[in-house]
N, CA and C atoms of all chains as a GROMACS GRO file, in nm:
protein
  570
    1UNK      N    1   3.287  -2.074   0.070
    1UNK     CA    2   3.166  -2.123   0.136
    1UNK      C    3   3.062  -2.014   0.133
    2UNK      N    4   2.962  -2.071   0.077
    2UNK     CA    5   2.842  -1.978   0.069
    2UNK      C    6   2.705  -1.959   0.173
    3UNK      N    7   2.733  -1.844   0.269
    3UNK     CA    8   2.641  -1.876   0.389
    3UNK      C    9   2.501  -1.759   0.337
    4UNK      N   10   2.519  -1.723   0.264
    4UNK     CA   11   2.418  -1.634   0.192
    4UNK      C   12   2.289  -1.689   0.168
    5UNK      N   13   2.265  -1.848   0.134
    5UNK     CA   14   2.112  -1.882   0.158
    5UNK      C   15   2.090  -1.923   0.309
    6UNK      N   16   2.173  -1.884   0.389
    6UNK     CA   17   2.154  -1.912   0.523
    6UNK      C   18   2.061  -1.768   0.624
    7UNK      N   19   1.952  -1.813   0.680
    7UNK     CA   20   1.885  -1.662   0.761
    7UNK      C   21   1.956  -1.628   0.894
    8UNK      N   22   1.915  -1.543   0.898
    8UNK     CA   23   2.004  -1.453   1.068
    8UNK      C   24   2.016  -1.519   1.156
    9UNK      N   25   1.913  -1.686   1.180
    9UNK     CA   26   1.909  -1.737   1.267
    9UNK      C   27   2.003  -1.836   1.241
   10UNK      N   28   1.974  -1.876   1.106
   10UNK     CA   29   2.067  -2.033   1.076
   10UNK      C   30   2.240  -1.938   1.073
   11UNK      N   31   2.227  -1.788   1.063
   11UNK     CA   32   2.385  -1.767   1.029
   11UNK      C   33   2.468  -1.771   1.185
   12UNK      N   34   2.346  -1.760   1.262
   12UNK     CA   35   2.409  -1.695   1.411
   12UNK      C   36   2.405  -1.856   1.481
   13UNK      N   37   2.385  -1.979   1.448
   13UNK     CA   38   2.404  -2.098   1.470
   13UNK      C   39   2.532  -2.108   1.421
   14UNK      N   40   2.576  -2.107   1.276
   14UNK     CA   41   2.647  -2.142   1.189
   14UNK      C   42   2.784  -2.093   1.298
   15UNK      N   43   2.735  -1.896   1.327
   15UNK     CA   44   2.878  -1.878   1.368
   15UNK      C   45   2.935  -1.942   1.482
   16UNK      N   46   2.806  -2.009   1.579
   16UNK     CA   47   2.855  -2.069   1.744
   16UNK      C   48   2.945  -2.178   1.667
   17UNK      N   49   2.889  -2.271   1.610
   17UNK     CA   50   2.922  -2.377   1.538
   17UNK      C   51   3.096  -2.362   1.465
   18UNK      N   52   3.112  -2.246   1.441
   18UNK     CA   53   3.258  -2.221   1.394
   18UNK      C   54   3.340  -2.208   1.493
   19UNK      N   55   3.328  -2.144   1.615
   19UNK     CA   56   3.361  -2.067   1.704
   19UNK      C   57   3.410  -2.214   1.773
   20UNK      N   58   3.323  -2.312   1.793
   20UNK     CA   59   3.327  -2.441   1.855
   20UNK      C   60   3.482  -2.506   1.788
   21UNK      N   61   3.420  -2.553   1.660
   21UNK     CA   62   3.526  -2.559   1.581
   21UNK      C   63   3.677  -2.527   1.546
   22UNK      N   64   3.675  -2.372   1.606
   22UNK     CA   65   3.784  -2.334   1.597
   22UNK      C   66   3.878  -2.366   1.693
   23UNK      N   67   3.843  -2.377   1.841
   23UNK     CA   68   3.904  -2.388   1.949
   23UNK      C   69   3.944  -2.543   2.004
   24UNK      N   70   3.854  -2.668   1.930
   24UNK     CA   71   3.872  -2.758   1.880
   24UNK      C   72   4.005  -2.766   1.793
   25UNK      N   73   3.996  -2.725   1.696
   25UNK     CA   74   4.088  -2.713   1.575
   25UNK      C   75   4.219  -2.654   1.631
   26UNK      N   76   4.230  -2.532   1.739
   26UNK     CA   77   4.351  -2.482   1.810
   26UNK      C   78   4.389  -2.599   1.853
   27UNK      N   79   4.341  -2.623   1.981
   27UNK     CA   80   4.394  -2.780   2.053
   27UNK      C   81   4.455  -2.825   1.999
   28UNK      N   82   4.408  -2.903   1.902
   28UNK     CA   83   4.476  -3.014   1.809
   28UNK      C   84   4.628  -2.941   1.721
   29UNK      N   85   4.590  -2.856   1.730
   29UNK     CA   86   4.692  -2.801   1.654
   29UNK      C   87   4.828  -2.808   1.772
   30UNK      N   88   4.785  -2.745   1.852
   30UNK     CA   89   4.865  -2.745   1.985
   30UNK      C   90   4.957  -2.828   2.040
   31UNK      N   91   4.896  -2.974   2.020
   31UNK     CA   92   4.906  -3.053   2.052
   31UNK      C   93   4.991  -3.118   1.982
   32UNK      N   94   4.944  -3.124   1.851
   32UNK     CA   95   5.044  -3.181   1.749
   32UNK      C   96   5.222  -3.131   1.723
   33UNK      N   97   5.192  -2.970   1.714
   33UNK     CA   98   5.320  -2.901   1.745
   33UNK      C   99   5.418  -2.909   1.840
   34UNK      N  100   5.344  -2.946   1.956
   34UNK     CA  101   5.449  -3.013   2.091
   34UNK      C  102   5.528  -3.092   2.050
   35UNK      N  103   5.422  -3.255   1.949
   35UNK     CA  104   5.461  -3.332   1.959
   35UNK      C  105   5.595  -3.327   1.865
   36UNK      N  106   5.574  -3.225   1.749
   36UNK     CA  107   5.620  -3.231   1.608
   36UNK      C  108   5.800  -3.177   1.678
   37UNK      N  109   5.770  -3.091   1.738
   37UNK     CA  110   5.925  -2.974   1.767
   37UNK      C  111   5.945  -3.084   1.939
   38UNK      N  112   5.886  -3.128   1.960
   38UNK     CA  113   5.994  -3.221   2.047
   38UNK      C  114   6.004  -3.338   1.982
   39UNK      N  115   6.001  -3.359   1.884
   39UNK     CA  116   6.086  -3.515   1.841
   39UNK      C  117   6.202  -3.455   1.753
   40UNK      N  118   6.142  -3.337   1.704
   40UNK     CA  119   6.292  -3.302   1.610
   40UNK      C  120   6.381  -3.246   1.703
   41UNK      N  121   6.316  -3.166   1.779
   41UNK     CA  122   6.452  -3.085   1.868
   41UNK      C  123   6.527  -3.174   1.961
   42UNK      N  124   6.443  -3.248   2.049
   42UNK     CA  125   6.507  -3.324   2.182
   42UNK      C  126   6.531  -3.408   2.154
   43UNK      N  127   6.650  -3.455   2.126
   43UNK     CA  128   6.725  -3.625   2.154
   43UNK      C  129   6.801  -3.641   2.217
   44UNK      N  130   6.870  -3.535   2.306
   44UNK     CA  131   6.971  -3.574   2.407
   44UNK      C  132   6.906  -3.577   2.576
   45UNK      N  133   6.903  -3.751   2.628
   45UNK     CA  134   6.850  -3.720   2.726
   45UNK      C  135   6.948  -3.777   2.869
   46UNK      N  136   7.110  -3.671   2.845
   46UNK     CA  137   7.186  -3.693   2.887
   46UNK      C  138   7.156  -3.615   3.084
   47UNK      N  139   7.063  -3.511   3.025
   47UNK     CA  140   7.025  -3.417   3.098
   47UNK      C  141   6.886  -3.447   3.150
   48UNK      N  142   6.819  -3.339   3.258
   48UNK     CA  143   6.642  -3.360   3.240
   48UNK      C  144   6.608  -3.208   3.223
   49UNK      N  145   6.692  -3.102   3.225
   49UNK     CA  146   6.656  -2.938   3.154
   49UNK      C  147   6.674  -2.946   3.014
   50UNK      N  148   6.591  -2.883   2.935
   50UNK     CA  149   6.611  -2.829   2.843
   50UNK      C  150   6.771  -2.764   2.852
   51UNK      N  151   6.849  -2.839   2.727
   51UNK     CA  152   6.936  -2.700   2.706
   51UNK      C  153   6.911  -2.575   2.639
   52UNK      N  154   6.965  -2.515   2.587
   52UNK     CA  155   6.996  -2.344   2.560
   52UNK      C  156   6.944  -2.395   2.420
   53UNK      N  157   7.042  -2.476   2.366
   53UNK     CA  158   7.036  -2.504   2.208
   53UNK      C  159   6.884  -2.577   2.204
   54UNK      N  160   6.839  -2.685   2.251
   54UNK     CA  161   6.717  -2.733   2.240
   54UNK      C  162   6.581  -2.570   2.280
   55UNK      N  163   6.603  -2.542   2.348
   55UNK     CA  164   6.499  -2.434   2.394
   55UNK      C  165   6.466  -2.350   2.247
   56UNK      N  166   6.622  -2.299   2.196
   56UNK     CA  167   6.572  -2.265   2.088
   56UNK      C  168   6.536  -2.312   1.940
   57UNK      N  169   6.565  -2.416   1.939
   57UNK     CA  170   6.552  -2.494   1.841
   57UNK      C  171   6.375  -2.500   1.837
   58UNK      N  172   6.342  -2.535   1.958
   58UNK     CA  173   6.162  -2.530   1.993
   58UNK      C  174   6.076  -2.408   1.969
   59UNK      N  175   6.179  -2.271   2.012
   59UNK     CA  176   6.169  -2.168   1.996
   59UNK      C  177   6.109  -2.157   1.816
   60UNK      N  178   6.250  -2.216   1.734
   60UNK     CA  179   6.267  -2.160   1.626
   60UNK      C  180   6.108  -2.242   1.536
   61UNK      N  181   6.085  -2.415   1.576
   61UNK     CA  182   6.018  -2.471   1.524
   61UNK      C  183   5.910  -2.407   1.508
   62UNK      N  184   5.805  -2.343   1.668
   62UNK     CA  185   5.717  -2.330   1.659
   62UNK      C  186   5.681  -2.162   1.580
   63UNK      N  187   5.780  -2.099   1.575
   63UNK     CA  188   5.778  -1.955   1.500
   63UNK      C  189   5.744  -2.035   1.299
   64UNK      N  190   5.839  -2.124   1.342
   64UNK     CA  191   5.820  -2.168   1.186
   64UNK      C  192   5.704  -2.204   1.159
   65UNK      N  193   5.667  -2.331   1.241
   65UNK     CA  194   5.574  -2.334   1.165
   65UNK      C  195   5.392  -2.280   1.172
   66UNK      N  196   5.428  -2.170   1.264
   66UNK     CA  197   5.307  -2.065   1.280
   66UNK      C  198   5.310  -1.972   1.147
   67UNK      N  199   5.432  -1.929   1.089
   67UNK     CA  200   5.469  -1.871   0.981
   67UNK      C  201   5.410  -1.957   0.879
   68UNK      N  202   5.453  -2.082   0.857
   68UNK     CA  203   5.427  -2.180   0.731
   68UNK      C  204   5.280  -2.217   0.769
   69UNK      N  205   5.215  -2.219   0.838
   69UNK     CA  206   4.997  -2.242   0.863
   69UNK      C  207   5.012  -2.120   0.803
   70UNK      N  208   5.083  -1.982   0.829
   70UNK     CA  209   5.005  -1.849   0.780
   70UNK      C  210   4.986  -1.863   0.620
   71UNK      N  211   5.122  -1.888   0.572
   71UNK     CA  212   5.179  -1.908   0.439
   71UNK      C  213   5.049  -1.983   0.361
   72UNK      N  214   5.023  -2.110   0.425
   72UNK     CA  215   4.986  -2.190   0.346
   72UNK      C  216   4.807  -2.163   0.372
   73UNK      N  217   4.800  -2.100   0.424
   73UNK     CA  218   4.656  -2.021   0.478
   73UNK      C  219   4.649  -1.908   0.358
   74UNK      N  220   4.699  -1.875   0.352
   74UNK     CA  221   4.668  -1.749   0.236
   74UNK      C  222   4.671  -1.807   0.128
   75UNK      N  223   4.752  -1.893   0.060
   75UNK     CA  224   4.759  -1.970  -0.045
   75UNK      C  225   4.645  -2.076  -0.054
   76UNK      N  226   4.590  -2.125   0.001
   76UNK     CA  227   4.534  -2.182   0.003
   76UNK      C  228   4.392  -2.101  -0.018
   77UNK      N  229   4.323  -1.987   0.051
   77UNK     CA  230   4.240  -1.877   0.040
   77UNK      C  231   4.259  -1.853  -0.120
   78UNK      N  232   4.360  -1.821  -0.154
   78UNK     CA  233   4.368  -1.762  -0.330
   78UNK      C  234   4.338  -1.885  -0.380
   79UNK      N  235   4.393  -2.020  -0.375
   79UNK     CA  236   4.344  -2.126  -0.456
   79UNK      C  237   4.201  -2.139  -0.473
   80UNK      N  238   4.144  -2.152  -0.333
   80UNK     CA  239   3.965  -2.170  -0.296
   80UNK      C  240   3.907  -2.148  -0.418
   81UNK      N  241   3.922  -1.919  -0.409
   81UNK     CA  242   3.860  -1.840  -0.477
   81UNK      C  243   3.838  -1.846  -0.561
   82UNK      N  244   3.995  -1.921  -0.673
   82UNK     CA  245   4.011  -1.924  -0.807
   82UNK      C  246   3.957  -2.045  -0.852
   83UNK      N  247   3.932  -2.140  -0.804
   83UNK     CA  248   3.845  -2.288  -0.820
   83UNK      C  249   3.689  -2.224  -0.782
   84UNK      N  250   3.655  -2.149  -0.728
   84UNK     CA  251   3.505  -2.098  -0.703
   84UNK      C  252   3.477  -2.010  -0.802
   85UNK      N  253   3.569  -1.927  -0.873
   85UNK     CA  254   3.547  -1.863  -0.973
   85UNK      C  255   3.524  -1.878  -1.074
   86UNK      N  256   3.627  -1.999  -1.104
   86UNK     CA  257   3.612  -2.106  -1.209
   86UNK      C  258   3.476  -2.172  -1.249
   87UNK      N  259   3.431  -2.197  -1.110
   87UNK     CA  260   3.335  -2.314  -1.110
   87UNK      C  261   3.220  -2.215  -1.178
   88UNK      N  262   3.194  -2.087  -1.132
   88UNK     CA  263   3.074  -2.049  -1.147
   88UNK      C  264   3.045  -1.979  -1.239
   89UNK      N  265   1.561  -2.837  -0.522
   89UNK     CA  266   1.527  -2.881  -0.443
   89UNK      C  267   1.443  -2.834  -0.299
   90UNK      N  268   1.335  -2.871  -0.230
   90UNK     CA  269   1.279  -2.817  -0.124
   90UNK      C  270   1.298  -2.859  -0.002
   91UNK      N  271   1.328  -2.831   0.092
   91UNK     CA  272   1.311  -2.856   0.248
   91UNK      C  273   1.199  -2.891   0.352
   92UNK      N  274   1.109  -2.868   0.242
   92UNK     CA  275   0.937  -2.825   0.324
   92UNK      C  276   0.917  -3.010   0.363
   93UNK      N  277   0.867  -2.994   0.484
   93UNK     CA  278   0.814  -3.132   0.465
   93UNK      C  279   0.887  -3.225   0.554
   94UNK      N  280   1.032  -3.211   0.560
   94UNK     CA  281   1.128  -3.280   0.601
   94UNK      C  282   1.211  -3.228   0.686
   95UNK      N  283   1.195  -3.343   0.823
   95UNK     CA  284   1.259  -3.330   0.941
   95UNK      C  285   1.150  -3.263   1.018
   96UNK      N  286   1.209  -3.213   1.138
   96UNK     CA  287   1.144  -3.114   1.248
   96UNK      C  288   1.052  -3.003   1.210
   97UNK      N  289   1.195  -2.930   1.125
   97UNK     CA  290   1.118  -2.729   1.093
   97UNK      C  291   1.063  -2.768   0.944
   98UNK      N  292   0.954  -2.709   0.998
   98UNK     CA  293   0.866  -2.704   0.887
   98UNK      C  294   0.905  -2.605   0.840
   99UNK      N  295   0.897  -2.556   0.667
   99UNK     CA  296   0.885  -2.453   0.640
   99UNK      C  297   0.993  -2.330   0.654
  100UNK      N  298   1.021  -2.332   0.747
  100UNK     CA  299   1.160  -2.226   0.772
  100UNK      C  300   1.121  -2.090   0.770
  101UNK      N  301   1.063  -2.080   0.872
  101UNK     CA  302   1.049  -1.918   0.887
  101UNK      C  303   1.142  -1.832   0.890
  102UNK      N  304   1.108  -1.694   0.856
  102UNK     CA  305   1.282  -1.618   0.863
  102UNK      C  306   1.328  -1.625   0.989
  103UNK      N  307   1.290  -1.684   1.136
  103UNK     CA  308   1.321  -1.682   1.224
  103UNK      C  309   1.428  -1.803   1.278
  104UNK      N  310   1.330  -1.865   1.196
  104UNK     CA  311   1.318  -2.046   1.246
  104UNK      C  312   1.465  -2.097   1.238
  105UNK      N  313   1.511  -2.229   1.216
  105UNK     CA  314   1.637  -2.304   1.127
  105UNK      C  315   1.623  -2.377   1.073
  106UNK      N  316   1.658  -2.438   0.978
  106UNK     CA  317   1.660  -2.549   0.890
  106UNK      C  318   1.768  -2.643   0.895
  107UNK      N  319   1.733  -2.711   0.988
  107UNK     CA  320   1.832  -2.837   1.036
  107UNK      C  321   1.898  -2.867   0.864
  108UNK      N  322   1.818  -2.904   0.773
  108UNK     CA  323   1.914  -2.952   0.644
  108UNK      C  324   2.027  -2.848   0.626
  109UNK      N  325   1.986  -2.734   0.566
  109UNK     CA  326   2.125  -2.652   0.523
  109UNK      C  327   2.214  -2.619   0.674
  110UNK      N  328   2.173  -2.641   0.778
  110UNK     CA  329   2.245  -2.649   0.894
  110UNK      C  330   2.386  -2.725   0.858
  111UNK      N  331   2.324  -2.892   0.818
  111UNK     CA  332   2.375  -2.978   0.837
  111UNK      C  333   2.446  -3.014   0.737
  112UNK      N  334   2.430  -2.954   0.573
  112UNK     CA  335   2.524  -2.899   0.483
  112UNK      C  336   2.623  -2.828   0.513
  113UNK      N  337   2.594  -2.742   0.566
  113UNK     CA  338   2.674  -2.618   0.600
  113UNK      C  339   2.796  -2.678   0.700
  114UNK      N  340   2.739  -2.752   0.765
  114UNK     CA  341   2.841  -2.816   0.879
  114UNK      C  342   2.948  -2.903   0.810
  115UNK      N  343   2.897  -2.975   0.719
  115UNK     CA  344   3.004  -3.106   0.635
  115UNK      C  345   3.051  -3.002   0.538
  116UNK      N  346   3.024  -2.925   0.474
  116UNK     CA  347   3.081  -2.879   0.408
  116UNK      C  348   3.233  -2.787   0.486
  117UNK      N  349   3.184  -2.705   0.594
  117UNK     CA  350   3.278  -2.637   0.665
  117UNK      C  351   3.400  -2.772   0.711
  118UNK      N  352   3.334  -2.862   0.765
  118UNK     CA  353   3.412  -2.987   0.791
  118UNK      C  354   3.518  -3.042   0.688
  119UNK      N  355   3.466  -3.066   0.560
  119UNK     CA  356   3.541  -3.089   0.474
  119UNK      C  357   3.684  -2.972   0.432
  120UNK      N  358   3.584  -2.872   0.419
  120UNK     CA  359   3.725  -2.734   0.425
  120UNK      C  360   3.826  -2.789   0.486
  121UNK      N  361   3.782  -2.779   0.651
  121UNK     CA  362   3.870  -2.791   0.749
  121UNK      C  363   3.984  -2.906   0.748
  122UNK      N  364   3.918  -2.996   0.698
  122UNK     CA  365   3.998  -3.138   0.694
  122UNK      C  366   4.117  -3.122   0.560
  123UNK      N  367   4.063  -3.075   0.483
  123UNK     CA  368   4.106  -3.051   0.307
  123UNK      C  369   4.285  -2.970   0.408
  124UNK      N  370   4.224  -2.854   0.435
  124UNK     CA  371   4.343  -2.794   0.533
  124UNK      C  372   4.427  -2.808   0.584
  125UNK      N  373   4.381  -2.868   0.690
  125UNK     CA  374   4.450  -2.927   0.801
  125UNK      C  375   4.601  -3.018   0.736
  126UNK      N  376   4.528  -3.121   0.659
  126UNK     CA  377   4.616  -3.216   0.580
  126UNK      C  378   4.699  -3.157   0.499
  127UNK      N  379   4.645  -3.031   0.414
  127UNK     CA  380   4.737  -2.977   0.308
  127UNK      C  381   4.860  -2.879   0.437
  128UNK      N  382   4.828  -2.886   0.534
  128UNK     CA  383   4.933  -2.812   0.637
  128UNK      C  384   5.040  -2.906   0.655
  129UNK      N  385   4.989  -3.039   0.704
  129UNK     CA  386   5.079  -3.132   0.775
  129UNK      C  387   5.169  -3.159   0.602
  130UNK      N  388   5.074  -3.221   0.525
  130UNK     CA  389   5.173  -3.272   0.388
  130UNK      C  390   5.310  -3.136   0.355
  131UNK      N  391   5.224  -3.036   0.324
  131UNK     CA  392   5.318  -2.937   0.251
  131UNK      C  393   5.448  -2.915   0.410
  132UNK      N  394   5.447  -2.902   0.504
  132UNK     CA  395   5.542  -2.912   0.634
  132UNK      C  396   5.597  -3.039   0.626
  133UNK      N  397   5.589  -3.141   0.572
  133UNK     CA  398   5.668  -3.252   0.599
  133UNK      C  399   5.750  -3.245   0.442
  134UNK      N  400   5.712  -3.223   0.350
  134UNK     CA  401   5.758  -3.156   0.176
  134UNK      C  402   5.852  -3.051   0.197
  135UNK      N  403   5.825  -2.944   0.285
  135UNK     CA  404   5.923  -2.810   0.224
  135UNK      C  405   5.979  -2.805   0.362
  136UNK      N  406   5.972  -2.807   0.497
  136UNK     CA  407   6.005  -2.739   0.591
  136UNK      C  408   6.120  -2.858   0.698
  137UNK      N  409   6.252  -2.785   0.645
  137UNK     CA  410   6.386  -2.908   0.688
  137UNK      C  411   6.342  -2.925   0.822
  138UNK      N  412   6.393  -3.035   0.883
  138UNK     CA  413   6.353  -3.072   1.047
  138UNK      C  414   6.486  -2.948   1.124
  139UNK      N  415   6.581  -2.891   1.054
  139UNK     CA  416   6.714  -2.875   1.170
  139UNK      C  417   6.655  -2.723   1.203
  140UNK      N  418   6.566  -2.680   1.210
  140UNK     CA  419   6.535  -2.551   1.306
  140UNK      C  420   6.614  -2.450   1.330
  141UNK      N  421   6.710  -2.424   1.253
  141UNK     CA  422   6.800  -2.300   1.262
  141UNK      C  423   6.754  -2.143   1.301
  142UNK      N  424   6.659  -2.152   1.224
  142UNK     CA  425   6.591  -1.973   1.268
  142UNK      C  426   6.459  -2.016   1.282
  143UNK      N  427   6.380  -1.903   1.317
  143UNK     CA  428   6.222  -1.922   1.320
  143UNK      C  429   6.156  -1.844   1.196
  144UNK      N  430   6.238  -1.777   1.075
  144UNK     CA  431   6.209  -1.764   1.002
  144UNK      C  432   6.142  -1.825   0.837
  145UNK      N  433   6.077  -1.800   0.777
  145UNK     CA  434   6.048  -1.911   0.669
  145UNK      C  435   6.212  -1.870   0.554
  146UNK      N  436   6.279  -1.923   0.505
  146UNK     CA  437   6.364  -1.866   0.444
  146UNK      C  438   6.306  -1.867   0.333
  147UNK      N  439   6.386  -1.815   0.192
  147UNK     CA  440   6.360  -1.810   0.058
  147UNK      C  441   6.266  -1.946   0.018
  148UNK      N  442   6.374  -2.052   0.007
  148UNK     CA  443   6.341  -2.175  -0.041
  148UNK      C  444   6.184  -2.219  -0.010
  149UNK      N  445   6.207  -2.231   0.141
  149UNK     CA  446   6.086  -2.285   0.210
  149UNK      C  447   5.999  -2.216   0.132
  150UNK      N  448   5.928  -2.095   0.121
  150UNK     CA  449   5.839  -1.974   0.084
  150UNK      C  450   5.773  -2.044  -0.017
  151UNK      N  451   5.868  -2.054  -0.159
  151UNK     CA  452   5.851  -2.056  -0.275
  151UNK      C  453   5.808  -2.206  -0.273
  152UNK      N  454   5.885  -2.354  -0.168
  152UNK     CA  455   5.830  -2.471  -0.191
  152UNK      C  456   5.664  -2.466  -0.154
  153UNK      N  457   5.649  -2.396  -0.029
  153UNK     CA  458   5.534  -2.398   0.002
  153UNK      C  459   5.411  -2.359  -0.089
  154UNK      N  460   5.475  -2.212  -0.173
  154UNK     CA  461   5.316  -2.169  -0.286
  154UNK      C  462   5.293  -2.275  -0.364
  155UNK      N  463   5.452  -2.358  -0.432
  155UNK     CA  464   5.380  -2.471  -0.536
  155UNK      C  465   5.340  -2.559  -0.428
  156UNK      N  466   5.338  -2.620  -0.333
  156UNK     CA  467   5.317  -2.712  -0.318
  156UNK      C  468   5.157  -2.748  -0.294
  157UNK      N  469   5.121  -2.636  -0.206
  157UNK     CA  470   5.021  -2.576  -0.204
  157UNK      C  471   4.920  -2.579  -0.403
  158UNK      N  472   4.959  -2.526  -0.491
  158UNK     CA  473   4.961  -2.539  -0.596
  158UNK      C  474   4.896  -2.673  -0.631
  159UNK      N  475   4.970  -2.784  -0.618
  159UNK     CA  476   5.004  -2.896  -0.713
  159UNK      C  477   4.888  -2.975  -0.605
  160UNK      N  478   4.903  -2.954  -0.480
  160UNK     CA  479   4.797  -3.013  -0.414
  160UNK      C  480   4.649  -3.065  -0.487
  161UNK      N  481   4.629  -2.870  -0.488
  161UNK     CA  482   4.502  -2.849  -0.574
  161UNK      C  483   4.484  -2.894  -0.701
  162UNK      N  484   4.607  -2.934  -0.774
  162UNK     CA  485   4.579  -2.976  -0.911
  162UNK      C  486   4.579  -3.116  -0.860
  163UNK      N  487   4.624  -3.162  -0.815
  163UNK     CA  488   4.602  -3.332  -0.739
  163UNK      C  489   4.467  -3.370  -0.710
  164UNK      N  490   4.393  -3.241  -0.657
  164UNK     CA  491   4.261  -3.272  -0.578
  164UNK      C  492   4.192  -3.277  -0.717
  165UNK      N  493   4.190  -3.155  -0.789
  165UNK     CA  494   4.140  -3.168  -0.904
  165UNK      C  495   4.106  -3.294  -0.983
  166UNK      N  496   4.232  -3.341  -1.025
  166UNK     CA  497   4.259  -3.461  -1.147
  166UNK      C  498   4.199  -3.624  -1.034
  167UNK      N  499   4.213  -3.564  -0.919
  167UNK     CA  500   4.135  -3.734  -0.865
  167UNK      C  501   3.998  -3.678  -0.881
  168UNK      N  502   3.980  -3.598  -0.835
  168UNK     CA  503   3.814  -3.559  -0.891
  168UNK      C  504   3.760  -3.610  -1.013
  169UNK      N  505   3.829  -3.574  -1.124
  169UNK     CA  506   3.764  -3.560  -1.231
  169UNK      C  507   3.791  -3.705  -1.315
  170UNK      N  508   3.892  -3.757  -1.239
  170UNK     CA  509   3.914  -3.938  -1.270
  170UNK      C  510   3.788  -3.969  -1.226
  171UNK      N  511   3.748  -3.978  -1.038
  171UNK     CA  512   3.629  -4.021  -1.014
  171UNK      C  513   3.482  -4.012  -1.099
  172UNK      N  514   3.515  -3.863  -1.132
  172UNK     CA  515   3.354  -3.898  -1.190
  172UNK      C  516   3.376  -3.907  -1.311
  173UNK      N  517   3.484  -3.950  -1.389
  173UNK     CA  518   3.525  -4.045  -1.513
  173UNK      C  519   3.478  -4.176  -1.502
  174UNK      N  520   3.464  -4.204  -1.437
  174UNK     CA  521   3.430  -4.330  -1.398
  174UNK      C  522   3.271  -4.389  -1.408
  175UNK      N  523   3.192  -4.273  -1.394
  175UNK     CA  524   3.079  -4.296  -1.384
  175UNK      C  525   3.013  -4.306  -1.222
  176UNK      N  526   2.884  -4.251  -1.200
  176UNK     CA  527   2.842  -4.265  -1.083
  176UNK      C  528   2.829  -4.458  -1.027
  177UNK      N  529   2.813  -4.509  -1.100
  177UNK     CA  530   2.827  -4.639  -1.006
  177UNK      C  531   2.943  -4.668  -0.981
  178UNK      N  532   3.023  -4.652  -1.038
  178UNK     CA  533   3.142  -4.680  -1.001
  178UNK      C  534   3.207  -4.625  -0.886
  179UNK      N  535   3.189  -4.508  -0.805
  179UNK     CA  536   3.178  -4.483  -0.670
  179UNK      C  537   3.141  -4.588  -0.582
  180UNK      N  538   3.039  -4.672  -0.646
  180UNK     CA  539   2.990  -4.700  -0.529
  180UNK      C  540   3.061  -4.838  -0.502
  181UNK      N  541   3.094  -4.926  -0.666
  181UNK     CA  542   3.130  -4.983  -0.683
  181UNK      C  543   3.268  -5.040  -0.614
  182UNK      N  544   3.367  -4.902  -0.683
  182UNK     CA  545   3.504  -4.924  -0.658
  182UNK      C  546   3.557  -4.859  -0.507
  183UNK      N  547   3.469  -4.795  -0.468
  183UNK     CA  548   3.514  -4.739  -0.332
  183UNK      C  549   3.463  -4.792  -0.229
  184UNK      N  550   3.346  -4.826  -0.211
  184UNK     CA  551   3.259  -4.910  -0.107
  184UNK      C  552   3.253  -5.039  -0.097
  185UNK      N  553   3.330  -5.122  -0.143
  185UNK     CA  554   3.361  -5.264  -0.130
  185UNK      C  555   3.317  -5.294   0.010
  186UNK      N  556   3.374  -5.250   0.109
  186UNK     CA  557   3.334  -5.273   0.263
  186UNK      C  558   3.173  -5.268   0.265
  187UNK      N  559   3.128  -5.204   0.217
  187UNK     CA  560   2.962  -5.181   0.224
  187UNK      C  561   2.886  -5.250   0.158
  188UNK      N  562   2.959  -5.280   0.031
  188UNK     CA  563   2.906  -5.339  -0.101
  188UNK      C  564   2.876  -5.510  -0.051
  189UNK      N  565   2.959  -5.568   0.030
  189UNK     CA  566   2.995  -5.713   0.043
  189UNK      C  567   2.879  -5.762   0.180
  190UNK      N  568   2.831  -5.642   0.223
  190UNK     CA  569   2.720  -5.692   0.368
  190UNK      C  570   2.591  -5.716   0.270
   0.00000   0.00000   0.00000
């Protein structure tokens, strides 16, 4: 993304505008991950605590897939570049 | 193309803003975001087993994720370049039926 024909004023909009965006974009993310690592982890609702094994299973999901956004965040950054490089 | 003329800011002083490239700038960042978001959820439902054993990415996962990631982009690519195979009416044609029929 090219903010370079953008002036000091339109860049310092641009950045509130991301900033908005981003914390937006957390939420949802947030949200979704709850939903994602409690349908895979919890199916026994023999109990109403978390067990040991479910806790970490939730544990393990959300490490994962904070790891796999990073993963696919960087990969995705090198793809961008190389399609922008291409292009121009 | 020029800006002058159109909308609110006239002209665009170095001070000023220009609601248009504002409002580029915004769909475009939007589109990123969305392009993303989706290539997160697809490639996690593709490479990443549901049974949660560690919180680590293991070997496998790693390596499904760079192609998948990969092939995405060549996906995005080749529908691209079908679309505008097609010709510009044909956008409007074959995709806007809902719009096309009012």
């Amino acid at each position: 993304m090219d903010f370079s024909t953008l002036n000091t004023a339109e860049q310092a909009h641009m950045s509130r505008v991301i900033e908005k965006k981003q914390m937006q974009d957390f939420m949802r993310m947030y949200s979704r991950l709850v939903d994602r690592c409690f349908n895979a982890c919890c199916n026994d609702f023999t109990s109403k605590a978390l067990s040991s094994k479910e806790e970490q299973c939730v544990l393990n999901c959300t490490d994962k897939f904070l790891k796999h956004s990073e993963r696919v965040g960087a990969r995705f950054a090198e793809q961008n570049a190389d399609m922008m490089s291409s292009q121009s | 193309m020029s800006f002058l003329g159109i909308g609110g800011n006239q002209g665009a002083p170095s001070g000023g803003v220009n609601t248009d490239k504002i409002e580029m700038a915004t769909e475009q960042l939007d589109m990123i975001t969305d392009v993303y978001n989706r290539l997160v959820e697809s490639c996690h439902t593709k490479c990443i087993s549901q049974r949660y054993t560690e919180g680590d990415l293991n070997k496998g996962e790693s390596v499904c994720i760079d192609r998948c990631v990969a092939k995405f982009f060549e996906v995005n690519k080749k529908v691209g370049q079908k679309l505008q195979s097609l010709g510009p009416g044909a956008t409007g044609g074959a995709g806007g039926s809902a719009f096309g029929s009012i």
